[in-house]
VEXVEX-221446 format. One record per residue: residue number from 1; residue in three letters; x, y, z of N, C-alpha, C in turn. Coordinates in steps of 0.1 Angstrom, whole numbers, plus 2048, in hexadecimal, padded with zeros to 3 digits. Each point is the difference from the previous one (the first is absolute). Layout:
<atoms>
+-----+------+-----+-----+-----+------+------+------+-----+-----+-----+
!  nr ! rest ! n.x ! n.y ! n.z ! ca.x ! ca.y ! ca.z ! c.x ! c.y ! c.z !
+-----+------+-----+-----+-----+------+------+------+-----+-----+-----+
! NUM !  ala !   X !   Y !   Z !    X !    Y !    Z !   X !   Y !   Z !
...
+-----+------+-----+-----+-----+------+------+------+-----+-----+-----+
</atoms>
This chain:
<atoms>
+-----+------+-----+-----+-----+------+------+------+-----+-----+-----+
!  nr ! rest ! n.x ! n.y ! n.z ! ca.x ! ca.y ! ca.z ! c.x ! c.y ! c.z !
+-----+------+-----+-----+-----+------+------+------+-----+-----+-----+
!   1 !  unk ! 298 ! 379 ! 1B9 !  7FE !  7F8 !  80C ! 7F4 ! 804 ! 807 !
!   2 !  unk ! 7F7 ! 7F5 ! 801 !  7F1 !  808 !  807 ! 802 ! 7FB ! 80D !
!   3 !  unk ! 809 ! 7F9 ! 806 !  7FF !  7FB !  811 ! 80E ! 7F9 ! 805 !
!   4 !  unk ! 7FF ! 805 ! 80D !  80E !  7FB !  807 ! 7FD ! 7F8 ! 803 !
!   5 !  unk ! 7FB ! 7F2 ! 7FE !  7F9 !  7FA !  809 ! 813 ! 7F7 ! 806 !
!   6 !  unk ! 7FF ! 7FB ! 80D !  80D !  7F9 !  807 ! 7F5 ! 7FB ! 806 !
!   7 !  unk ! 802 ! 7F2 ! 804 !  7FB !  7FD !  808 ! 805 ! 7F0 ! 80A !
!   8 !  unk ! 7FD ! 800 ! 80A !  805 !  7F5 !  80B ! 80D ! 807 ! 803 !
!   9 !  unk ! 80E ! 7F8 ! 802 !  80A !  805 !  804 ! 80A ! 806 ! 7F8 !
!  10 !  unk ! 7FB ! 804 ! 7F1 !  805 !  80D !  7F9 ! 7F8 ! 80D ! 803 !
!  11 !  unk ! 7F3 ! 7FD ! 806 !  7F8 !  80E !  802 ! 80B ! 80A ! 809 !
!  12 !  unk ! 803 ! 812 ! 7FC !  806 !  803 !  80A ! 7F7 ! 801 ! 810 !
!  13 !  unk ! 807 ! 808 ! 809 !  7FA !  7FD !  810 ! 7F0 ! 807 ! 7F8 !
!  14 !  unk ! 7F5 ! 7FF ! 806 !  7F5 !  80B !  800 ! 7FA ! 802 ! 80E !
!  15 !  unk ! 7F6 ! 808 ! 800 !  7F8 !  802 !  80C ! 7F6 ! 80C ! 7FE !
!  16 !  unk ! 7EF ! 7FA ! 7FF !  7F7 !  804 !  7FB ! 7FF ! 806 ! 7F1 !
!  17 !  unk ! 805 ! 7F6 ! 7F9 !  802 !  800 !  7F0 ! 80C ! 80C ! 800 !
!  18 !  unk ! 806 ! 800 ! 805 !  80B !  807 !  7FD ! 80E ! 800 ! 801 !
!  19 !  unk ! 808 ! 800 ! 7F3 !  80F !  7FB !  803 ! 80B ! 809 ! 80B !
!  20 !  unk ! 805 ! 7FB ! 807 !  808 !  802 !  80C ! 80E ! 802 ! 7FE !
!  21 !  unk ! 803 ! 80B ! 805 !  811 !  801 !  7F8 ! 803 ! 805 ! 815 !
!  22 !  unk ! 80C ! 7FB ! 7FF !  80A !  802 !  80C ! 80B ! 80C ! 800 !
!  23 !  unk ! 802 ! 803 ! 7F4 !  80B !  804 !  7FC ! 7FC ! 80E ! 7F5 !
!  24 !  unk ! 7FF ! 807 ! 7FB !  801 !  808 !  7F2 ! 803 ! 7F7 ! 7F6 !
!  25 !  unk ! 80E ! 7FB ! 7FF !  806 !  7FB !  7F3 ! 7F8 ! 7F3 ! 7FE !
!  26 !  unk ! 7F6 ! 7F7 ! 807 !  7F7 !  7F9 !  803 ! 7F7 ! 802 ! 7F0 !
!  27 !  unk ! 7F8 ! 80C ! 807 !  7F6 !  806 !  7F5 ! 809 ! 802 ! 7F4 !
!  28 !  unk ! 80B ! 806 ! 800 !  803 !  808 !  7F4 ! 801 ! 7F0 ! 7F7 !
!  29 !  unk ! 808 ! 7F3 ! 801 !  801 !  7F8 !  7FC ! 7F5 ! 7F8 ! 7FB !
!  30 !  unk ! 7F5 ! 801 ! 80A !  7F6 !  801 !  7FB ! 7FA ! 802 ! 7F1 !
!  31 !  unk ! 801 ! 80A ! 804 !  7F9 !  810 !  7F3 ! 809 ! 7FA ! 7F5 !
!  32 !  unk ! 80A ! 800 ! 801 !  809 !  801 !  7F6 ! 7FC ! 7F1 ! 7FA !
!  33 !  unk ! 800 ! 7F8 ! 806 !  7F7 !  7F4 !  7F6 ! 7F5 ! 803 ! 7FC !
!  34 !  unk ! 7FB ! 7FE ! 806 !  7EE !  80A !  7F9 ! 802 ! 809 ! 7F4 !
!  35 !  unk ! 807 ! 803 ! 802 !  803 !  80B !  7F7 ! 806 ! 7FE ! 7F4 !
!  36 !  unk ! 809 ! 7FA ! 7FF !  80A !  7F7 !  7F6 ! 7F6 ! 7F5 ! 7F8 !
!  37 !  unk ! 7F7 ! 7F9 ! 808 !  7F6 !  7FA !  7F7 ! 7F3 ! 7FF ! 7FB !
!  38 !  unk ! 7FC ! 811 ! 804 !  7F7 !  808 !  7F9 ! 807 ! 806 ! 7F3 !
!  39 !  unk ! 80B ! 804 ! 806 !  805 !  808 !  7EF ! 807 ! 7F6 ! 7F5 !
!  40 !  unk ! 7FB ! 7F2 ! 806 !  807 !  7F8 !  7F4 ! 80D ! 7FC ! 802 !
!  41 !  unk ! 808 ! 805 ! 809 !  80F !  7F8 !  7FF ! 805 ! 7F0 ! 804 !
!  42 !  unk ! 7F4 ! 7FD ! 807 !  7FE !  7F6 !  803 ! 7F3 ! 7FA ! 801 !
!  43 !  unk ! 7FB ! 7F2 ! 801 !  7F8 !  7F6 !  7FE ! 7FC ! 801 ! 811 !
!  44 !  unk ! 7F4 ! 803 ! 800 !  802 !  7FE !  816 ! 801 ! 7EF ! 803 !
!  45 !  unk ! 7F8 ! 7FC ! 7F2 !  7FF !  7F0 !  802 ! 811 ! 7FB ! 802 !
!  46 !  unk ! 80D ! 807 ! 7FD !  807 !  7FD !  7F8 ! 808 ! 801 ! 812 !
!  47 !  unk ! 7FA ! 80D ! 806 !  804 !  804 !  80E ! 801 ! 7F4 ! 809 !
!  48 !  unk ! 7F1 ! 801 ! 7FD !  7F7 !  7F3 !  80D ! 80A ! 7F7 ! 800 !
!  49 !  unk ! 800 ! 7F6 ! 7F0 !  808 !  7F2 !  801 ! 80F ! 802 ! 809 !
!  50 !  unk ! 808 ! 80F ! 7FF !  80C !  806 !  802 ! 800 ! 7F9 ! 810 !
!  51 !  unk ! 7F2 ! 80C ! 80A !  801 !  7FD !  80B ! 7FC ! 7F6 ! 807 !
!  52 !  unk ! 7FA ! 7F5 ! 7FA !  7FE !  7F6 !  804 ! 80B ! 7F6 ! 800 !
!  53 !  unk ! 809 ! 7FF ! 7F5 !  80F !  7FB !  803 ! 807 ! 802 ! 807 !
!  54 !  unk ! 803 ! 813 ! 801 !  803 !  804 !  80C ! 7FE ! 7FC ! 80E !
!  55 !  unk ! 7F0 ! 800 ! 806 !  7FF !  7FA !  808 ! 800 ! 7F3 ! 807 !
!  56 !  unk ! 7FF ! 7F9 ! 7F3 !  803 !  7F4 !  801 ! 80D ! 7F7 ! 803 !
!  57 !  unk ! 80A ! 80A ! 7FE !  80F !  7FD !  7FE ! 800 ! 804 ! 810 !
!  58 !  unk ! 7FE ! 80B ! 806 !  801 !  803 !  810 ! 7F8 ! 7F5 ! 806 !
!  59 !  unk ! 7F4 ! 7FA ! 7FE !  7F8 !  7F3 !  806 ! 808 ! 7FA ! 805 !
!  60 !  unk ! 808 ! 7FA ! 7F4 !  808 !  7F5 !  7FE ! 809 ! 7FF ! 80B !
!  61 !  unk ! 80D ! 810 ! 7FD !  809 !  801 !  809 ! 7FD ! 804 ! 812 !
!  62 !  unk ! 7F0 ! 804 ! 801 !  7FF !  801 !  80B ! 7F9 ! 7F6 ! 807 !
!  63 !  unk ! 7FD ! 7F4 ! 803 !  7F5 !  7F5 !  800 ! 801 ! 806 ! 80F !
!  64 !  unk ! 7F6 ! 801 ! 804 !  7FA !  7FD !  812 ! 808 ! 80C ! 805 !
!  65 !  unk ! 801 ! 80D ! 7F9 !  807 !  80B !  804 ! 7F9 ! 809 ! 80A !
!  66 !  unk ! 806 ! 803 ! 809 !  7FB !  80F !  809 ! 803 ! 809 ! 7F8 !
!  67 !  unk ! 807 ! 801 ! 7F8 !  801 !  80B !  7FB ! 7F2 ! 80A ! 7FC !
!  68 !  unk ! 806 ! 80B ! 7FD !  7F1 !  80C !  7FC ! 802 ! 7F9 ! 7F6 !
!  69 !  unk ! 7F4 ! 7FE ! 7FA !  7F9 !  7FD !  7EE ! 808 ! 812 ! 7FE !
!  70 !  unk ! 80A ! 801 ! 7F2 !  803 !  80D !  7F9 ! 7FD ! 803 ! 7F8 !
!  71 !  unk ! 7EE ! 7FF ! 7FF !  7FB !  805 !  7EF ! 800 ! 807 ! 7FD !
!  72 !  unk ! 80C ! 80F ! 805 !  802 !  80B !  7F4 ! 80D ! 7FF ! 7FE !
!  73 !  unk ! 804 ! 7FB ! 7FE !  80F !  7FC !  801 ! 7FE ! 7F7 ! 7F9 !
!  74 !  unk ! 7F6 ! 7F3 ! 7FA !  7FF !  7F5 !  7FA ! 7FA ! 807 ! 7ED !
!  75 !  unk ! 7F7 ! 80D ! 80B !  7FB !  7FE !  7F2 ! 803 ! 80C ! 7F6 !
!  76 !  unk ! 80F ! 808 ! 80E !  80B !  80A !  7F4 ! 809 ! 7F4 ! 7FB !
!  77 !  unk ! 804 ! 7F5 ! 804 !  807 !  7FA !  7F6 ! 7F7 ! 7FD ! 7F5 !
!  78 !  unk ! 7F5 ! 7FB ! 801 !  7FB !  7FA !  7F7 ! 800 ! 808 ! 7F7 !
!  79 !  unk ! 7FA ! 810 ! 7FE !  801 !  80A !  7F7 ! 80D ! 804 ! 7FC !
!  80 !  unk ! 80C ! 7F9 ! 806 !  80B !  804 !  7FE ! 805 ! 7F5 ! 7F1 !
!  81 !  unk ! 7FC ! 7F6 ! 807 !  801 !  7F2 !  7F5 ! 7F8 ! 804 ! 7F4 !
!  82 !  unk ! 7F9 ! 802 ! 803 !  7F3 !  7FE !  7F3 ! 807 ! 80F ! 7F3 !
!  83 !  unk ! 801 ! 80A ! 807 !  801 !  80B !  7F8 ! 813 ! 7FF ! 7FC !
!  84 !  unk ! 807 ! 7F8 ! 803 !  811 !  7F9 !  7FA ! 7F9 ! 7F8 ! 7F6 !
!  85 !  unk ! 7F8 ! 7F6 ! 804 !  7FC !  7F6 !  7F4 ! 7F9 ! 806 ! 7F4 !
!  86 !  unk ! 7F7 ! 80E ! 801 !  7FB !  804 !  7F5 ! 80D ! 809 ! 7FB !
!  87 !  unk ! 80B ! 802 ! 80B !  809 !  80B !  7F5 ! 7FD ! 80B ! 803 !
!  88 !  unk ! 7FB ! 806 ! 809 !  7FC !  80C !  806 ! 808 ! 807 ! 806 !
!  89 !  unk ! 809 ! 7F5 ! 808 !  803 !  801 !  80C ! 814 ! 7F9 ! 800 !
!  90 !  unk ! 809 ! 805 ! 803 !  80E !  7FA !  7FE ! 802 ! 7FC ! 810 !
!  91 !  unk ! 802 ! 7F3 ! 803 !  805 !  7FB !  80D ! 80A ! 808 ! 807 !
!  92 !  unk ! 80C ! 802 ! 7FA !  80B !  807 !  806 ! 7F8 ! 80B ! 805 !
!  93 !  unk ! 7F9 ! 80C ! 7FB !  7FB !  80D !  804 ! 7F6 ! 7FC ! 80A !
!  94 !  unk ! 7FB ! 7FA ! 800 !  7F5 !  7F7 !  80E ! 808 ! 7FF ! 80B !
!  95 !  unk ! 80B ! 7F7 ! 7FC !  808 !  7FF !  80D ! 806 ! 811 ! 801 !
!  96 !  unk ! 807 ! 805 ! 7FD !  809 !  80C !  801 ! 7F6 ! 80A ! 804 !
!  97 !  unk ! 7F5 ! 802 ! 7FD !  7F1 !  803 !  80B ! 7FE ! 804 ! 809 !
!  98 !  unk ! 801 ! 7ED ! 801 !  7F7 !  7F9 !  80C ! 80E ! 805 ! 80F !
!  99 !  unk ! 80E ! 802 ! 7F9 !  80B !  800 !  807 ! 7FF ! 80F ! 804 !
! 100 !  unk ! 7FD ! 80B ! 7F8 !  801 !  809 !  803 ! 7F3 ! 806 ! 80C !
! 101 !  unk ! 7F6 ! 7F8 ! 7FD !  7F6 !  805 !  804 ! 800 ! 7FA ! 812 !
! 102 !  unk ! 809 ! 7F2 ! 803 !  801 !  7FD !  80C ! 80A ! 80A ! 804 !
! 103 !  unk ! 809 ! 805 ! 7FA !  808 !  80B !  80B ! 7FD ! 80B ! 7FF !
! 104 !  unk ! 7F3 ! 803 ! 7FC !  7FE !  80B !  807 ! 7FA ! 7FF ! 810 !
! 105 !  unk ! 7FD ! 80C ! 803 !  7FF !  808 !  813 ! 7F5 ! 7F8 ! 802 !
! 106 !  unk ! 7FF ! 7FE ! 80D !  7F2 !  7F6 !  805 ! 7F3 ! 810 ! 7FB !
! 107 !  unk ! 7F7 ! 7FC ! 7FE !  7F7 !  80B !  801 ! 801 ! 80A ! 7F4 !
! 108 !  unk ! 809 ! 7FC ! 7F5 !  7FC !  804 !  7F5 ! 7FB ! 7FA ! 7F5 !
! 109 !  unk ! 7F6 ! 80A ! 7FF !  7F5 !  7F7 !  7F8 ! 7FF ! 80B ! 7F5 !
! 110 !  unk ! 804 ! 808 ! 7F8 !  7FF !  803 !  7F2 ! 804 ! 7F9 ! 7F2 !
+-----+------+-----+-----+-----+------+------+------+-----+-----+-----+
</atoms>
């Protein structure tokens, strides 16, 4: 993969050419795409189309929303989808995870 390129409302936040994380697990989700489609497990092309449906499907459901735009949150599902559809990845253990990982302590981040 020679470039991340995202751009318009899949680009993540930036500010002065640089990606913006809020969070740690932000970046790590990040990386971990980057990473997954440098070493070949995935197509980033294969990503992009992922998060664009992704986001597209929240468009939809959110028309004329105040809501915060959730692009790390849109675009861990989308890496979540993409890497079940190559078989990487088993849904049940995503969720059972994603479950264990919301009860844990506010403020833990390991």
């Amino acid at each position: 993969m020679s470039e991340v390129e995202l751009s318009g409302r899949y680009e993540p936040p930036m500010a002065n050419g640089e990606v913006l994380f809020e969070a740690p697990w932000q970046g790590r989700v990040f990386a971990m795409a980057v990473t997954l489609a440098e070493q070949g497990c995935m197509a980033w092309s294969d990503f992009q189309g992922m998060l664009i449906e992704v986001v597209g499907a929240w468009d939809t459901d959110h028309p004329h929303s105040d809501e915060e735009y959730p692009y790390y949150e849109l675009f861990a599902e989308s890496l979540s989808r993409i890497l079940v559809q190559k078989g990487l990845l088993d849904s049940e253990e995503i969720h059972k995870a994603d479950g264990l990982m919301a009860a844990r302590p506010h403020g833990h981040d390991h």
